[in-house]
Structure formats: structure tokens, C-alpha cells
KOLVORO-471203 format. One record per residue (C-alpha): x, y, z. Coordinates in steps of 0.02 Angstrom, whole numbers, plus 50000, padded with zeros to 5 digits. Each point is the difference from the previous one (the first is absolute). Layout:
BEGIN
XYZ;...
***
This chain:
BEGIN
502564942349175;498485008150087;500675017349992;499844995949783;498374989550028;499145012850083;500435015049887;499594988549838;498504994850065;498465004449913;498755005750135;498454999849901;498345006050048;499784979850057;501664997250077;499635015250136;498324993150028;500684986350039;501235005850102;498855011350100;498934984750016;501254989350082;500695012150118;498235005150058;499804980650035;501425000450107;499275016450107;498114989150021;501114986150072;500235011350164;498655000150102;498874989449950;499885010249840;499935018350071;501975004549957;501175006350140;499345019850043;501745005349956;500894993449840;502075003749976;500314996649831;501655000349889;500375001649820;498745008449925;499875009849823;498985015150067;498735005350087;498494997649871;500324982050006;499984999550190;498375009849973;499194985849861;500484987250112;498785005850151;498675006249867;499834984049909;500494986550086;499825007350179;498645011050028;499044992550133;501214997950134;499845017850035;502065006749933;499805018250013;501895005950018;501034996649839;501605007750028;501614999149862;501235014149980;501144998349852;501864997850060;501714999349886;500204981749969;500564998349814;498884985249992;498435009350043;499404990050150;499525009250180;499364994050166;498045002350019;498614999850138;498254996450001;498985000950160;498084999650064;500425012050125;499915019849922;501705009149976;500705014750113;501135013449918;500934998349840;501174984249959;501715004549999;501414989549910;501554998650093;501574998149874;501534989550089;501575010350009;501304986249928;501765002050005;501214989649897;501805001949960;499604996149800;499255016549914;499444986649881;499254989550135;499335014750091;498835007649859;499114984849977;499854998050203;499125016050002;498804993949886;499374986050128;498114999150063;499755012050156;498984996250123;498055005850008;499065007850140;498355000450028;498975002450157;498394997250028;498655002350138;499574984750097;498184997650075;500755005650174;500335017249934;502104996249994;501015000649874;500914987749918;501655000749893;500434988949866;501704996749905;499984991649845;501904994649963;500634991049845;501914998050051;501194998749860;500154978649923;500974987750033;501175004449842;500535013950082;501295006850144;499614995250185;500555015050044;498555007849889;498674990450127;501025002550153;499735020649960;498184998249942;499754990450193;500845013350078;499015011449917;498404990450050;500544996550172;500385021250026;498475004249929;499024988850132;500985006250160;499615016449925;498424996649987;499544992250177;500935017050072;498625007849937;498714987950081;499584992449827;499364984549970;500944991549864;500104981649896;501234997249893;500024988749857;500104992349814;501424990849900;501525005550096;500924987549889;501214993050152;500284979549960;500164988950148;502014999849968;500295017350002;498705001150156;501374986950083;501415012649962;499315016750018;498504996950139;499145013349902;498304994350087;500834992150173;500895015850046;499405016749883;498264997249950;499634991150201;500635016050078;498465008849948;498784988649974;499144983049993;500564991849860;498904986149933;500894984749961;500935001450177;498505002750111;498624988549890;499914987649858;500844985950085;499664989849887;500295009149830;501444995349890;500035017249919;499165011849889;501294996749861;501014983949943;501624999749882;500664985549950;499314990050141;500455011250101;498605010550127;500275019150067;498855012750047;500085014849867;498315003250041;499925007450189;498855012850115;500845009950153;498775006550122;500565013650096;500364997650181;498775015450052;498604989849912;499044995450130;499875018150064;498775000149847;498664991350087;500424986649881;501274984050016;500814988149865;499434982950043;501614989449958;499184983049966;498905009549853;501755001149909;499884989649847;500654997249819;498464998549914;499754984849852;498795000749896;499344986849884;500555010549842;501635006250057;501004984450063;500774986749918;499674979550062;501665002550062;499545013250125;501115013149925;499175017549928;499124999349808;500665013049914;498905009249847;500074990149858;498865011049849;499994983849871;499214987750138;499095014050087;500514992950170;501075006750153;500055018150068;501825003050074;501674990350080;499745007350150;498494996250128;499285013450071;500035002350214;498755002650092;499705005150174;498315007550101;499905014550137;498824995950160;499235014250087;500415003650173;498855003750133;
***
């Protein structure tokens, strides 16, 4: 149903505005209206919408890395980053490697969302590495996730090797249940990092709720060499944020709706801040 909603929609000169407008709403709610300095985003068209969003509705938070590299999802949506901190280096795009016993099955596995990289250059002179993952829907294989964490996981423990400072993060997609089974976050993910629903946001329900039902799709994964940074997560910062435009009275996410020109997503976005150590 969303899948056919979404490609029959007419997005309008007015229905982006809007759209732009609501999600911007969402990014003043942090911080007393300055945005988080480092945005993870998922689902986006390209990267000139990324770019409108900063330039018109935006500007004057100070967004000054806008970073989207097309990727081979049929649907034509790709992790991006924005950031007030200036780049280092080129982005690269790092394509998942599935394997699947189906040819069928396989070809459209390949065509998943990879998982950006950017780094940038924080005030201290460091660097800093971020992953941008959009793991493979519910509506698909487990197995598909359980090779994009791998993936993930490798590329952070290859990553710290090199003394690189590293967080991890965006829809990874993994539902409570499957969590329960597969300890995707418990026992992968915690091996080389912080992950931010285990270590913070006590009391958060989720990021994402189906049928009643709460998981974390949304999650962050701080590497364990962080603090090496001169920098530290601070786990009670970790939050779901809920704004006024993007949840329902029920307390569940407000999804986009382009007739009542309400709601922004059904997920909530996670938040978390760094401290900086003396």
C-alpha cells in the first residue's frame, strides 16, 4: 500500500515544500532550535533535495556538509549526511556483498542501500568517521540483515585497527523480535561499539512502532576507541526525539500525509550528544 502510495503520489511544487517544511521542524526541535551538528538521514530522492532542504528551510543553523552518493536501490532512495563540521576526503559508498541461494533473490539483494562514509574534522583536529546504513526491510530475509551487520560490524573492527574513530548508525531495520532471536545488537553490533538503546534511553519505547508493537530500527553505535578522540558519548543524551508535528496523541510516529499537510515520517529520529574530554 505505501510502496503504490508513494510512487502515485503527486509531489507538487507545494507538497515538497511542505514536506521540507515539516522535516526541518523536526531538526529545530533539537537543541533548543539549533539541529543536532551531525544529521543521518534515510530515504532520500537525491542529493539536490538534500541540498534545498538546508538552503531554504535551514540556512541559519550553519549545515555546511551535504553529502548523498547515488547507490543501486531500484526505488531510488540513498542514505545522506549533513553536518556543521567541514568534510575530510571524498565520501565513499560501501556496496554490501549479499549472498543468497535464489539467483532471483540475489539480484534484487544486490540492489540494497550501501552504507555511506563520510569523515569529517572535529574542532580538536581528529577525525571522525561516519556510517550511514539503511539495512534491507522488514519484508525481506533475516539473513539479508544478519550479512549487512556483519558487514557493518567488520568494517568497524577494521576501522578501530587503524586507530579510527567511528559511529555507526541509521535504519538498520532489526524489529524487537528478530533482536530477541538473532541478538544482532546484544552480541554483533556490542562487540565493537556502544550501541544506543543498550547503554541510554531508559526510558524510550522505541524509534519505531508496528502494530502496537515498539523496536528500535533507528540505532547509533559508537565505537569503543571513541574516547581516544578527546571526545565521549554521554549515554543519558540518548533520546527519541517527538516533536509536536511528527507524533500522533497516541504517542506513536506521524507519518507524511500530503492531503492534510501534517506528519514527517513513522519512524522518530535518535538522538545522542558527544562531551569533550579534558
Amino acid at each position: 500500500f505505501y510502496r503504490e502510495e508513494c510512487e502515485s503520489l503527486d509531489w507538487s511544487d507545494e507538497v515538497v515544500a511542505t514536506k521540507l517544511t515539516n522535516v526541518a521542524d523536526v531538526i529545530r526541535s533539537v537543541d533548543n532550535g539549533k539541529g543536532p551538528d551531525n544529521l543521518f538521514m534515510a530515504e532520500v530522492e537525491n542529493l539536490s533535495i538534500i541540498q534545498r532542504l538546508v538552503k531554504e528551510k535551514l540556512s541559519d543553523l550553519g549545515y555546511q556538509t551535504i553529502v548523498l552518493i547515488e547507490g543501486p536501490d531500484t526505488r531510488g532512495i540513498d542514505p545522506a549526511f549533513i553536518s556543521k563540521i567541514p568534510q575530510k576526503g571524498q565520501a565513499k559508498l560501501h556496496l554490501i556483498p549479499y549472498k543468497d541461494d535464489n539467483p532471483n533473490e540475489l539480484k534484487y539483494a544486490l540492489k540494497s542501500r550501501g552504507i555511506l562514509e563520510v569523515t569529517v574534522t572535529l574542532p580538536n583536529k581528529k577525525d571522525l568517521t561516519f556510517l550511514i546504513g539503511h539495512f534491507p526491510s522488514q519484508s525481506n530475509p533475516t539473513a539479508w540483515r544478519a550479512q549487512a551487520v556483519a558487514f557493518a560490524k567488520n568494517l568497524m573492527a577494521e576501522y578501530q585497527k587503524k586507530n579510527r574513530f567511528v559511529v555507526l548508525g541509521g535504519d538498520l531495520n532489526i524489529s524487537s523480535e528478530e533482536e530477541e532471536k538473532n541478538h544482532f545488537f546484544q552480541k554483533e553490533l556490542s562487540e565493537v561499539g556502544q550501541v544506543s538503546h543498550l547503554i541510554g534511553c531508559k526510558q524510550c519505547l522505541g524509534s519505531h512502532n508496528y502494530r502496537g508493537g515498539w523496536s528500535f530500527l533507528d540505532v547509533l553505535v559508537f565505537s569503543n576507541n571513541l574516547n581516544q578522540s578527546g571526545y565521549a558519548l554521554i549515554p543519558e543524551s540518548i533520546t527519541v526525539v517527538k516533536s509536536k508535528n511528527h507524533t500522533k496523541k497516541n504517542g506513536t510516529p506521524k507519518r507524511f500525509d500530503s492531503e492534510k499537510k501534517e506528519g514527517v515520517s513513522d519512524h522518530f529520529p535518535l538522538y545522542a550528544r558527544l562531551k569533550v574530554l579534558k
